[in-house]
KOLTI-792314 format. One record per residue: residue number from 1; x, y, z of N, C-alpha, C in turn. Coordinates in steps of 0.2 Angstrom, whole numbers, plus 5000, padded with zeros to 4 digits. Example, Ala and Ser with C-alpha at 12.3 -4.5 7.8 and 13.67 -1.06 7.14 Angstrom:
<atoms>
seq = 1&nx = 5066&ny = 4972&nz = 5039&cax = 5062&cay = 4978&caz = 5039&cx = 5066&cy = 4984&cz = 5039
seq = 2&nx = 5064&ny = 4989&nz = 5035&cax = 5068&cay = 4995&caz = 5036&cx = 5064&cy = 5000&cz = 5039
</atoms>
This chain:
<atoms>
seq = 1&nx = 4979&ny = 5172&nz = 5058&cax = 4986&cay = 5170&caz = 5060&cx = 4986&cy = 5168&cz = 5067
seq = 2&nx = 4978&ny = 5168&nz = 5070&cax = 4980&cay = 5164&caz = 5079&cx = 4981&cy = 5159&cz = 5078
seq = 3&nx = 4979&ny = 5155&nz = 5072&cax = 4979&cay = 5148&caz = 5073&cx = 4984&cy = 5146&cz = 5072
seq = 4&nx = 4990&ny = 5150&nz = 5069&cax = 4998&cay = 5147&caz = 5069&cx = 5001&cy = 5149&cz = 5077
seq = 5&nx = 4998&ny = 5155&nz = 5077&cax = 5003&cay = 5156&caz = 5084&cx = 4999&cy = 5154&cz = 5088
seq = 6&nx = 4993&ny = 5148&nz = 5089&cax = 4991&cay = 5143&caz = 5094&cx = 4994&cy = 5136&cz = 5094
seq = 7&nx = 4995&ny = 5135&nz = 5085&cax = 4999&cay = 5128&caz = 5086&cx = 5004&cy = 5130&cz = 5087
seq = 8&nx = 5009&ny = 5135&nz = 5086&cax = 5016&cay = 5133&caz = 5089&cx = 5017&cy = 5134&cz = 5096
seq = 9&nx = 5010&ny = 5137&nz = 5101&cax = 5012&cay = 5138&caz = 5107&cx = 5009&cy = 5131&cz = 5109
seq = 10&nx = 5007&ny = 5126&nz = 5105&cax = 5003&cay = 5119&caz = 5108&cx = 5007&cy = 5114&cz = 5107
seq = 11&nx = 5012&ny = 5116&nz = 5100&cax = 5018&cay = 5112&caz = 5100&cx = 5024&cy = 5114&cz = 5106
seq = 12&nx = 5023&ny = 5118&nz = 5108&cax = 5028&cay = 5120&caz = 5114&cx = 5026&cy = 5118&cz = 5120
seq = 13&nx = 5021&ny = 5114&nz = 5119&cax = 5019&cay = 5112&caz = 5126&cx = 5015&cy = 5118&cz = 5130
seq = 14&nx = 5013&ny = 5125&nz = 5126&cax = 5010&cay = 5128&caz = 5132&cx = 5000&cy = 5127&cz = 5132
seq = 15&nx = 4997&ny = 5128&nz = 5136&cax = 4991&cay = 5130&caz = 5135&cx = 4987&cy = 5133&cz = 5132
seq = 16&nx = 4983&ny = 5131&nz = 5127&cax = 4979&cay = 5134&caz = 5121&cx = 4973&cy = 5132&cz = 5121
seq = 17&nx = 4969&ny = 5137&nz = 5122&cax = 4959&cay = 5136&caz = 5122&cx = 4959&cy = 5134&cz = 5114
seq = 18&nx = 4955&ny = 5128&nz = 5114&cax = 4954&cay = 5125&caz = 5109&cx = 4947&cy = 5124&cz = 5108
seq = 19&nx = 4942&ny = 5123&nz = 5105&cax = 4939&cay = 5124&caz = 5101&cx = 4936&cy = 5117&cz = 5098
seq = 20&nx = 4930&ny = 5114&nz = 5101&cax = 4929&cay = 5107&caz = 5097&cx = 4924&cy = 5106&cz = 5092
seq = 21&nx = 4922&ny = 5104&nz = 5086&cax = 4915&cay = 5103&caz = 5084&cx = 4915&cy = 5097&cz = 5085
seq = 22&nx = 4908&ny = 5094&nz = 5086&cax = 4907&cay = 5089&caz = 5085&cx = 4901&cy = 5089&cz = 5079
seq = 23&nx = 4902&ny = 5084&nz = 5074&cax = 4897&cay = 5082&caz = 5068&cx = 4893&cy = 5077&cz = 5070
seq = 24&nx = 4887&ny = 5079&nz = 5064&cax = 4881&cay = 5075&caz = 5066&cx = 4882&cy = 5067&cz = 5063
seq = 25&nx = 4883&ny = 5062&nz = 5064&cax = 4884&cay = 5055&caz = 5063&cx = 4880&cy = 5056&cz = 5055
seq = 26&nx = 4885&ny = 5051&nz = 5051&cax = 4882&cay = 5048&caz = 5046&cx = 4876&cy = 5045&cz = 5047
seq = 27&nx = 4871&ny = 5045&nz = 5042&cax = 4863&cay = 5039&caz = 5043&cx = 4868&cy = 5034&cz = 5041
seq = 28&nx = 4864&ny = 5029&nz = 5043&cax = 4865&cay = 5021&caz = 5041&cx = 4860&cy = 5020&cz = 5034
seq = 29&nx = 4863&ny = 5016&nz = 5029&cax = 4860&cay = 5015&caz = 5024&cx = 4855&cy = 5009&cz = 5023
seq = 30&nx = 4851&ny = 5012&nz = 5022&cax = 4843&cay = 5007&caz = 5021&cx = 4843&cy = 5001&cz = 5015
seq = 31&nx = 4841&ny = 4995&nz = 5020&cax = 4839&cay = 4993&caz = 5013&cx = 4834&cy = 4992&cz = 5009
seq = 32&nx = 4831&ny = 4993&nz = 5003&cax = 4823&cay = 4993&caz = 5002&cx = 4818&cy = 4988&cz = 5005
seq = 33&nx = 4821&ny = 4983&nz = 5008&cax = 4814&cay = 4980&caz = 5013&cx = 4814&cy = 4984&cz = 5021
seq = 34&nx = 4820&ny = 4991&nz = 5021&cax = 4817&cay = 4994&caz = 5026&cx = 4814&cy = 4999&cz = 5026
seq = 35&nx = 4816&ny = 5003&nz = 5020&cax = 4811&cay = 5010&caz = 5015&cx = 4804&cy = 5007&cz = 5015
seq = 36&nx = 4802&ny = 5000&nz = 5013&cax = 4797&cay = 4998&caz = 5012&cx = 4792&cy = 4999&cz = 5019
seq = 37&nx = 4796&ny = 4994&nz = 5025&cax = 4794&cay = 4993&caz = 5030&cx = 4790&cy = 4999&cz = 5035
seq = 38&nx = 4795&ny = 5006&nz = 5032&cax = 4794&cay = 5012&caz = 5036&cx = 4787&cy = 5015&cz = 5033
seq = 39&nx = 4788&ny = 5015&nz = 5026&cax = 4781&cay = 5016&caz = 5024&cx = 4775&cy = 5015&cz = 5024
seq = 40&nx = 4777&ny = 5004&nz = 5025&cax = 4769&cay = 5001&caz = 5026&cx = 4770&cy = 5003&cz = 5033
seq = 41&nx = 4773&ny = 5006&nz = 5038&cax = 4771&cay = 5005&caz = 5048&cx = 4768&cy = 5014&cz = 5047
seq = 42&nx = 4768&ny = 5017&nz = 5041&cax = 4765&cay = 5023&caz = 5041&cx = 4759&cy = 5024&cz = 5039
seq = 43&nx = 4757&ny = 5019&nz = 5034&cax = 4752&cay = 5017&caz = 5033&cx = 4748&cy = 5023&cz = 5025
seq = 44&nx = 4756&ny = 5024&nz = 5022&cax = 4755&cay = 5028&caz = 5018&cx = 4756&cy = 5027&cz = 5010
seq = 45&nx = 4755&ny = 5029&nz = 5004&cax = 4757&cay = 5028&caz = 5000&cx = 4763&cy = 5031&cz = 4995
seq = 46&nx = 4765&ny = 5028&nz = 4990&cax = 4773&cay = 5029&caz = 4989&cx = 4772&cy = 5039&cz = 4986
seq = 47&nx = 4769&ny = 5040&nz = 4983&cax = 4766&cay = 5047&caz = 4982&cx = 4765&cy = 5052&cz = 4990
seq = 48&nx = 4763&ny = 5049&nz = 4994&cax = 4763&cay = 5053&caz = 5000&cx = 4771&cy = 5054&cz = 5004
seq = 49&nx = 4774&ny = 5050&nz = 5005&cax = 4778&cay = 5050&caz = 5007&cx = 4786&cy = 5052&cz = 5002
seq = 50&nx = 4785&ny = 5052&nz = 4997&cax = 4789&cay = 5055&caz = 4991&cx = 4788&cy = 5065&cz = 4994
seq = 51&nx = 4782&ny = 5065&nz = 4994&cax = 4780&cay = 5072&caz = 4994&cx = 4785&cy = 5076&cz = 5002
seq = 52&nx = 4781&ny = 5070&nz = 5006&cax = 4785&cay = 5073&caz = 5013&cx = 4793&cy = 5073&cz = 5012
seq = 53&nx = 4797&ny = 5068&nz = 5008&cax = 4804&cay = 5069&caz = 5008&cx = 4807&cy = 5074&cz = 5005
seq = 54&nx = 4804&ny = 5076&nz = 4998&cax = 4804&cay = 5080&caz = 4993&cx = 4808&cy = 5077&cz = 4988
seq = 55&nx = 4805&ny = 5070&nz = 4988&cax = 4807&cay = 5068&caz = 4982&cx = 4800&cy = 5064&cz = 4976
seq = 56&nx = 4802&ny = 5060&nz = 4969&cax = 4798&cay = 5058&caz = 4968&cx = 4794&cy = 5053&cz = 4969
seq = 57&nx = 4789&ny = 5052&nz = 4968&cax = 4785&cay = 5043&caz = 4969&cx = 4791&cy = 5040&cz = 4967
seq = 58&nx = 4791&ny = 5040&nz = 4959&cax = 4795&cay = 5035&caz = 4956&cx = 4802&cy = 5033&cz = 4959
seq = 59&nx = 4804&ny = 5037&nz = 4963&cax = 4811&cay = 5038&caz = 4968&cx = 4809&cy = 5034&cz = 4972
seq = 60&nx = 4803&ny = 5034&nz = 4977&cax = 4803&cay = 5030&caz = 4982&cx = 4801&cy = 5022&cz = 4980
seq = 61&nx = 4799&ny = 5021&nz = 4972&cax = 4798&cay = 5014&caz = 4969&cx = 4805&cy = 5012&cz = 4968
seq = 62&nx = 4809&ny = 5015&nz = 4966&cax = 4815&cay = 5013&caz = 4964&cx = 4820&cy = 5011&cz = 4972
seq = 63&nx = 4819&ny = 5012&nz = 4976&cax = 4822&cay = 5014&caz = 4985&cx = 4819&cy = 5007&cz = 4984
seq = 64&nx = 4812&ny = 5006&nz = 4984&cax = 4809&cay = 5000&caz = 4988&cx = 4810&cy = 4993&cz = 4981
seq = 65&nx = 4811&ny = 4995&nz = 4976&cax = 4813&cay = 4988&caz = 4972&cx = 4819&cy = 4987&cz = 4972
seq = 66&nx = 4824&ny = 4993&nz = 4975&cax = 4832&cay = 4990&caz = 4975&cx = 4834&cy = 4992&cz = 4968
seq = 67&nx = 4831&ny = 4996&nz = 4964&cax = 4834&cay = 4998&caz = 4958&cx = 4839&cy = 5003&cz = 4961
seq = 68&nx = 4837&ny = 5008&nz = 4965&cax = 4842&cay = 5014&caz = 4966&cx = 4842&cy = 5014&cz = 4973
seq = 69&nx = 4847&ny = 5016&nz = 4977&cax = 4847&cay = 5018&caz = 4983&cx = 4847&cy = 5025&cz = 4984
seq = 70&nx = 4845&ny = 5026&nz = 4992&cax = 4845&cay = 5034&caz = 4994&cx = 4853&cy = 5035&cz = 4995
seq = 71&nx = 4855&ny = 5043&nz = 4994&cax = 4860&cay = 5044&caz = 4999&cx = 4860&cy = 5050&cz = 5000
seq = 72&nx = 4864&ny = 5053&nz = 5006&cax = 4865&cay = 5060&caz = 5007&cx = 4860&cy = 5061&cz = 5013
seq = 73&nx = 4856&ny = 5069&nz = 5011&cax = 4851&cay = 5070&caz = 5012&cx = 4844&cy = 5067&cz = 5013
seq = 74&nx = 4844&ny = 5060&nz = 5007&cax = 4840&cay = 5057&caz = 5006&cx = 4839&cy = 5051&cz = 5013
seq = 75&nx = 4846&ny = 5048&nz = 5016&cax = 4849&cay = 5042&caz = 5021&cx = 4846&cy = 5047&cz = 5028
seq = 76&nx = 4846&ny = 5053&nz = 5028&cax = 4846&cay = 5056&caz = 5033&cx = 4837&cy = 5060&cz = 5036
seq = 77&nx = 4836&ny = 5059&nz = 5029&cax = 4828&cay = 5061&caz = 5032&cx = 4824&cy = 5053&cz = 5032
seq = 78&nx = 4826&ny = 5049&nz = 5030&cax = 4822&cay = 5043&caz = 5030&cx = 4823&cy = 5041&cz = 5036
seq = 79&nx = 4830&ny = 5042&nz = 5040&cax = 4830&cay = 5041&caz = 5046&cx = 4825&cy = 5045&cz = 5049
seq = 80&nx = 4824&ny = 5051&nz = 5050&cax = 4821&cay = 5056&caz = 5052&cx = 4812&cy = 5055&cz = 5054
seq = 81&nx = 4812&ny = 5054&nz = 5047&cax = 4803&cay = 5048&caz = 5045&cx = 4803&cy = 5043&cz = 5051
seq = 82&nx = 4808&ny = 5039&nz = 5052&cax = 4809&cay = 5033&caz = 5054&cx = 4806&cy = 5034&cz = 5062
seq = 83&nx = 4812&ny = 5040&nz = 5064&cax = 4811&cay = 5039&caz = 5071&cx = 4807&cy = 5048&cz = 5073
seq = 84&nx = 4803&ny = 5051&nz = 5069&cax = 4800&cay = 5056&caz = 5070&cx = 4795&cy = 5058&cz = 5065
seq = 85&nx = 4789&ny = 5052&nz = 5065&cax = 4788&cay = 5053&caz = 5058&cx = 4783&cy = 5059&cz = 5059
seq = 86&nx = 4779&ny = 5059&nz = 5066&cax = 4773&cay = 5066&caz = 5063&cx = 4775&cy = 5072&cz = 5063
seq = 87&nx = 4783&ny = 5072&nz = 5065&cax = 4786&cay = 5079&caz = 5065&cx = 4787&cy = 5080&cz = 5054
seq = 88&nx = 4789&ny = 5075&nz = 5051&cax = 4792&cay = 5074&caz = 5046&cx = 4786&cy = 5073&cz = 5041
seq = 89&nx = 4780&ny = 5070&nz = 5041&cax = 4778&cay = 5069&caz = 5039&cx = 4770&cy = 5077&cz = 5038
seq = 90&nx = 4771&ny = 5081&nz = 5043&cax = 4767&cay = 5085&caz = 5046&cx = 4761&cy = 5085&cz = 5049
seq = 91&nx = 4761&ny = 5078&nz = 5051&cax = 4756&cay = 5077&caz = 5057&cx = 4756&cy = 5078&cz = 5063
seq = 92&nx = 4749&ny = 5080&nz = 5066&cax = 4750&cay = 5081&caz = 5073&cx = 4750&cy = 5075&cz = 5077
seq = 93&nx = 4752&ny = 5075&nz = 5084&cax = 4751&cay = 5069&caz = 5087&cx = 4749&cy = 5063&cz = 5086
seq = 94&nx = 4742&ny = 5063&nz = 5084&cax = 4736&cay = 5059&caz = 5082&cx = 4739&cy = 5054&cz = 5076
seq = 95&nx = 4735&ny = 5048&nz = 5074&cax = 4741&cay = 5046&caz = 5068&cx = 4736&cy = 5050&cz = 5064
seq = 96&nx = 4738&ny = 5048&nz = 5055&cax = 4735&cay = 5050&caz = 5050&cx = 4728&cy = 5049&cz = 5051
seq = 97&nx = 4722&ny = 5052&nz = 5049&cax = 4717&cay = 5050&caz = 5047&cx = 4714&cy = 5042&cz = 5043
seq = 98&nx = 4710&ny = 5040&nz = 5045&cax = 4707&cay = 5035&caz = 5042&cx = 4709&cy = 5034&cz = 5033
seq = 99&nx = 4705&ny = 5039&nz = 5029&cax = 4704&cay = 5038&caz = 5021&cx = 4709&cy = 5040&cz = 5020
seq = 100&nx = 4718&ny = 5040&nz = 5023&cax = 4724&cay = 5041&caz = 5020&cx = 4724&cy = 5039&cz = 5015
seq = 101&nx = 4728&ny = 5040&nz = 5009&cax = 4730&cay = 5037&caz = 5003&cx = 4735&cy = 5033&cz = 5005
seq = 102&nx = 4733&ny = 5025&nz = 5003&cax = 4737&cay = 5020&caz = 5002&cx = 4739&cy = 5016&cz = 4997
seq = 103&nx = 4744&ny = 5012&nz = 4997&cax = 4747&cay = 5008&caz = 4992&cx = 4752&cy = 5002&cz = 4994
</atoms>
């Protein structure tokens, strides 16, 4: 009930500690020549990289031919891979090893 008797004392013009969240921005939506692009600058295959997001291979084929798009939680970690990917992907520093699995 403070919260009515802070709006009517905010309605009355008086002073009230107010309280702000800010939210984490929506991802921008990718389009399969950028799911592509992020994958080949990773140097990884659609099986590896499925794995790091927790999704399937075939989910990342469908991303990159434009049959399906990502959304939600999916727009938000592909960002994430994008701009953090040894944290995302579970690499240290270093890039991936030489005999990474490709595709």
């Amino acid at each position: 009930m403070r919260s009515m008797r802070d709006a009517r004392s905010h309605a009355k013009g008086k002073k009230v500690e107010v309280r702000t969240t800010v939210l984490a921005r929506i991802p921008k939506k990718r389009s399969k020549s950028q799911i592509l692009g992020i994958r080949k600058r990773l140097n990884v295959s659609q099986a590896v990289i499925a794995r790091a997001l927790n999704v399937s291979a075939k989910t990342i084929q469908a991303w990159e031919q434009g049959i399906r798009e990502p959304s939600g939680p999916a727009l938000k970690l592909l960002e994430l891979v994008d701009r953090y990917p040894n944290i995302v992907m579970g690499w240290s520093p270093e890039p991936p090893p030489e005999n990474e699995e490709t595709s």
